[in-house]
N, C-alpha and C positions, 0 to 999 in steps of 0.2 A: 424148222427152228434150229437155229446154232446151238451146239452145246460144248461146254467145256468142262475140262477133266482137270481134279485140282492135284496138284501134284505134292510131293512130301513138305511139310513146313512151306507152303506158299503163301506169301499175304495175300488179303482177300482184294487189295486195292490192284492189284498185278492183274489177280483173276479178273479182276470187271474190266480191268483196262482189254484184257483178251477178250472179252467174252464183247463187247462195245466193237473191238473190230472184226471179231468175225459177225456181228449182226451188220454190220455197216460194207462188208464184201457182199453181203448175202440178200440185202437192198431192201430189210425188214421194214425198217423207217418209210422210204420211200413209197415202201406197197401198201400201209396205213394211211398215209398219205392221200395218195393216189385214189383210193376209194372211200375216203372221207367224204367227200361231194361229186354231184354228179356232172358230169359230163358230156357235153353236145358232141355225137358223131362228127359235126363239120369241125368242132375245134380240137377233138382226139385226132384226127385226121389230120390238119394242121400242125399240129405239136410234134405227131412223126413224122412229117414227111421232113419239117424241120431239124428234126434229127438225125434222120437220114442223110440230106442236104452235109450237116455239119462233120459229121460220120464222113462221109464221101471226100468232102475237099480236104480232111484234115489226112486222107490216105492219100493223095492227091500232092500234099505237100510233103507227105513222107514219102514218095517215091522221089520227088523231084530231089530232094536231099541225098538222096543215095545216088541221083544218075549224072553228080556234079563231079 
């Protein structure tokens, strides 16, 4: 769990706005989310390879970008 340290005279709207993106780096949301409902092995499976997939080509076009 993310935590934040409040510093001298900080407004409280500053802190949340930190404390919203260190939970949002740290992929809190997501992992609530993610195990809200269940999930079929063949479409967990699907969804990373798919990721993987997009992962891949998007290193794929970062290389070609640098060997122009």
């Amino acid at each position: 769990m993310p935590t934040v340290i409040c510093k001298d005279n900080e407004p409280f709207d500053i802190l949340l706005k930190r404390f919203k993106k260190k939970c949002e780096k740290a992929a809190v949301l997501s992992e609530i989310k993610k195990h809200q409902a269940y999930e079929k092995p063949s479409v967990r499976r699907k969804r990373e390879d798919n990721a993987s997939r997009r992962k891949m080509l998007k290193a794929q076009r970062k290389m070609q970008r640098y060997m122009k």
